[in-house]
PyMOL commands that place a pseudoatom at each C-alpha (Angstrom):
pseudoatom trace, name=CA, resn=UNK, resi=1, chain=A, elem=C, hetatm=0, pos=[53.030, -182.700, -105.411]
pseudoatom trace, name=CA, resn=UNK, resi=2, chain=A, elem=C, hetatm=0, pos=[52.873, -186.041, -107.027]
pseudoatom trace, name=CA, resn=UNK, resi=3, chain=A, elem=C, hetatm=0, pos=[52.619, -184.713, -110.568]
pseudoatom trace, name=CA, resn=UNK, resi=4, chain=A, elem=C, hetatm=0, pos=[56.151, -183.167, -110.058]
pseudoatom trace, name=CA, resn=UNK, resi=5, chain=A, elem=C, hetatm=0, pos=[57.981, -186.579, -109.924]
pseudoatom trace, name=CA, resn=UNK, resi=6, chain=A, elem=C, hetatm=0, pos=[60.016, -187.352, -112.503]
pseudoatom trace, name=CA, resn=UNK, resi=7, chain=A, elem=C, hetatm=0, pos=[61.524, -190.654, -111.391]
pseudoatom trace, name=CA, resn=UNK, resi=8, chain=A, elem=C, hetatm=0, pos=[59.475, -193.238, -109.079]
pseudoatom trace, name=CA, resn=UNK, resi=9, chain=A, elem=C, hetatm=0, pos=[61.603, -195.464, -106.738]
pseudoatom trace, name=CA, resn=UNK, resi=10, chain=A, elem=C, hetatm=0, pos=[60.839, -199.254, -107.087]
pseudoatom trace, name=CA, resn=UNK, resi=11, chain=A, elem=C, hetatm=0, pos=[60.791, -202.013, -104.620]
pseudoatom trace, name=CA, resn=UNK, resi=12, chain=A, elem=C, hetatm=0, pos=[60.265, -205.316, -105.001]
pseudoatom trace, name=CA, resn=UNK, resi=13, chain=A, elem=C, hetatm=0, pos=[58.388, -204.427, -107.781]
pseudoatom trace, name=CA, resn=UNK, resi=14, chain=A, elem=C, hetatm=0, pos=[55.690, -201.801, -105.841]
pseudoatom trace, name=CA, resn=UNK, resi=15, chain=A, elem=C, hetatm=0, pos=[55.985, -198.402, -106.912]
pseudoatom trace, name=CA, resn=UNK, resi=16, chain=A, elem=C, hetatm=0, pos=[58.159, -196.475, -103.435]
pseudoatom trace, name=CA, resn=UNK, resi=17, chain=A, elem=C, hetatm=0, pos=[58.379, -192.626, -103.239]
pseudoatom trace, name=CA, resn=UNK, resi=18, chain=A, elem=C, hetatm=0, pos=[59.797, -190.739, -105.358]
pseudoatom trace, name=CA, resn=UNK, resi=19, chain=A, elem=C, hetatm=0, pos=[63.418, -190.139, -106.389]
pseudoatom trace, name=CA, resn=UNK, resi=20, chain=A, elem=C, hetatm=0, pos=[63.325, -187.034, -108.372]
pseudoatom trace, name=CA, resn=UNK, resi=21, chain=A, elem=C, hetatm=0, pos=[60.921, -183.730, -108.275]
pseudoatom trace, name=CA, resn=UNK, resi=22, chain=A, elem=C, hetatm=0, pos=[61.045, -181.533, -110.872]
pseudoatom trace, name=CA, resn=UNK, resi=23, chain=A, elem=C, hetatm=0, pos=[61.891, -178.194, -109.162]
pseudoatom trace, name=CA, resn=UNK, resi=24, chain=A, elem=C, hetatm=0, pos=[60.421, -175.417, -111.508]
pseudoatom trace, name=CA, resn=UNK, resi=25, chain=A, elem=C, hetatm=0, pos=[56.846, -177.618, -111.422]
pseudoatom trace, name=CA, resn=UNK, resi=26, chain=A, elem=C, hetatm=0, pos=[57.108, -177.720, -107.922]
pseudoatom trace, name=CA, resn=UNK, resi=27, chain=A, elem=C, hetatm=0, pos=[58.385, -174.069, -107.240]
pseudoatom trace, name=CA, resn=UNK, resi=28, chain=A, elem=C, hetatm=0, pos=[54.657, -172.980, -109.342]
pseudoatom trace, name=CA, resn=UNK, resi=29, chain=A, elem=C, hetatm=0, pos=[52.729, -175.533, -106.919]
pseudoatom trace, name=CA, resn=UNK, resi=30, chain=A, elem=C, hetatm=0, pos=[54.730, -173.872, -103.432]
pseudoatom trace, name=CA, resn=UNK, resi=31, chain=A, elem=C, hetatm=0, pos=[53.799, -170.413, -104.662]
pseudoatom trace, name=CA, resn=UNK, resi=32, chain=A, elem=C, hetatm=0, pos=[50.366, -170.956, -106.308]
pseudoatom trace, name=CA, resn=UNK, resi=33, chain=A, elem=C, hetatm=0, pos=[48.717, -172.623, -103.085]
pseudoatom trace, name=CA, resn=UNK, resi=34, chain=A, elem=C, hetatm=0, pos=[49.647, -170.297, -100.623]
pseudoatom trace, name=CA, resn=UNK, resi=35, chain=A, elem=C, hetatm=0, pos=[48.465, -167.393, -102.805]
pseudoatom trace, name=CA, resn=UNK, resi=36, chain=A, elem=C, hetatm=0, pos=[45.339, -169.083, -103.263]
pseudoatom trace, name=CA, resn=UNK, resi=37, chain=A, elem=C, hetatm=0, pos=[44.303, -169.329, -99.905]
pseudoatom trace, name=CA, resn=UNK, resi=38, chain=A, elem=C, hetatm=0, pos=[44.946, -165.815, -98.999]
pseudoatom trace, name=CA, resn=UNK, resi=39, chain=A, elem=C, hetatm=0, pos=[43.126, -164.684, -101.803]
pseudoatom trace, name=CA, resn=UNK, resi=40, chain=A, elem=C, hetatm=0, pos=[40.106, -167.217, -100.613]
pseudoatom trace, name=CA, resn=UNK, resi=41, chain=A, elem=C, hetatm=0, pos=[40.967, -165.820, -96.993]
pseudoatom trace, name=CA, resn=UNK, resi=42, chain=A, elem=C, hetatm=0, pos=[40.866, -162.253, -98.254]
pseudoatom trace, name=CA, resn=UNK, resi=43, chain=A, elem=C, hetatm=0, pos=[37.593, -162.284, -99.998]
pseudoatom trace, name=CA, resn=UNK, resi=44, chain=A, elem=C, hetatm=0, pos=[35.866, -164.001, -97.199]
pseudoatom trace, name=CA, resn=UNK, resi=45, chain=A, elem=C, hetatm=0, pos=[37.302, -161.067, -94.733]
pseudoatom trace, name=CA, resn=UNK, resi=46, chain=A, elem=C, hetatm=0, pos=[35.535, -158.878, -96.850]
pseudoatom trace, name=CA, resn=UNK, resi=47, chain=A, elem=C, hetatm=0, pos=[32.141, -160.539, -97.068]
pseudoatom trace, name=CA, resn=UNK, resi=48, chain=A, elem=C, hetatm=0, pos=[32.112, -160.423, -93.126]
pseudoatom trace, name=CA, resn=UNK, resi=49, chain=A, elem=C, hetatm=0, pos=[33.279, -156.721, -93.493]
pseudoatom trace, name=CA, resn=UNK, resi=50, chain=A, elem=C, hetatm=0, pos=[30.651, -155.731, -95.288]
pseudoatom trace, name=CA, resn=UNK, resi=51, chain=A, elem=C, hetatm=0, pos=[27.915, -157.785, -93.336]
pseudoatom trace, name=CA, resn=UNK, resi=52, chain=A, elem=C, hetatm=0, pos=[28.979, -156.860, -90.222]
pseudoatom trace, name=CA, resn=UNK, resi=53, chain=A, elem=C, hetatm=0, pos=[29.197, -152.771, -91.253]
pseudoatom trace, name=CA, resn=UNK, resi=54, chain=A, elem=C, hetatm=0, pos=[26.074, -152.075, -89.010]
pseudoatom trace, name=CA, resn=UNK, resi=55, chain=A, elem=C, hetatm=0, pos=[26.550, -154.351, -86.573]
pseudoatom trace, name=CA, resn=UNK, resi=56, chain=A, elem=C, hetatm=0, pos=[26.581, -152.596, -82.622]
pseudoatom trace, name=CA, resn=UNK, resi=57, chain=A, elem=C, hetatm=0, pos=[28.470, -154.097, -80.179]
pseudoatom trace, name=CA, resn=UNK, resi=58, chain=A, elem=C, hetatm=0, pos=[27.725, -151.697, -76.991]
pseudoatom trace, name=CA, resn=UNK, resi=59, chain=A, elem=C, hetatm=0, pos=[24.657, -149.450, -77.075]
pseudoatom trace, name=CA, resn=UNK, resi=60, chain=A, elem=C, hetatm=0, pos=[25.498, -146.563, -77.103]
pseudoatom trace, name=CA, resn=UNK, resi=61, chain=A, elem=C, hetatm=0, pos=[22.246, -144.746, -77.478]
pseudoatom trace, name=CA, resn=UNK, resi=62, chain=A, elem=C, hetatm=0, pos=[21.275, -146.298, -74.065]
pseudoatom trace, name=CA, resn=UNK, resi=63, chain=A, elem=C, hetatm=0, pos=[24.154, -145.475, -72.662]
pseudoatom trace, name=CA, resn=UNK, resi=64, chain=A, elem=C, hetatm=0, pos=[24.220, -141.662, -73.178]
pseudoatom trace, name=CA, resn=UNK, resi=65, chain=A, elem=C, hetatm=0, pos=[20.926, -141.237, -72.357]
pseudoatom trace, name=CA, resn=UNK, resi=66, chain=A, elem=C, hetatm=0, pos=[21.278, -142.790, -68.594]
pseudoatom trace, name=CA, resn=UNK, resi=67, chain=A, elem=C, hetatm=0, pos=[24.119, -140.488, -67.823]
for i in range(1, 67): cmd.bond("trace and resi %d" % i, "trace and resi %d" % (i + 1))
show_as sticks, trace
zoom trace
């Protein structure tokens, strides 16, 4: 977010916050990061999906032969 100041405040010579964003810069990063980590969150959803495909949670086998 730092890269979308325009205009740095000053204070007894120290560099402050800053006084002015630029809003279309800072509109890409507010969009851009949150896509990004759904994507990331996505593709890791289906790397569980498809190790977990097989994967038995109650045993059913057992379970419908006891009965």
């Amino acid at each position: 977010m730092d890269e979308t100041c325009q205009i740095w405040g000053e204070k007894c010579g120290q560099v402050t916050n800053c006084l002015v964003y630029d809003t279309d810069k800072m509109r890409h990063y507010t969009v851009i990061f949150p896509i990004l980590c759904i994507t990331i969150s996505l593709i890791f959803d289906f790397i569980v999906w498809y190790f977990v495909k097989d994967l038995e949670i109650f045993d059913r086998k057992e379970n419908a032969q006891t009965q």
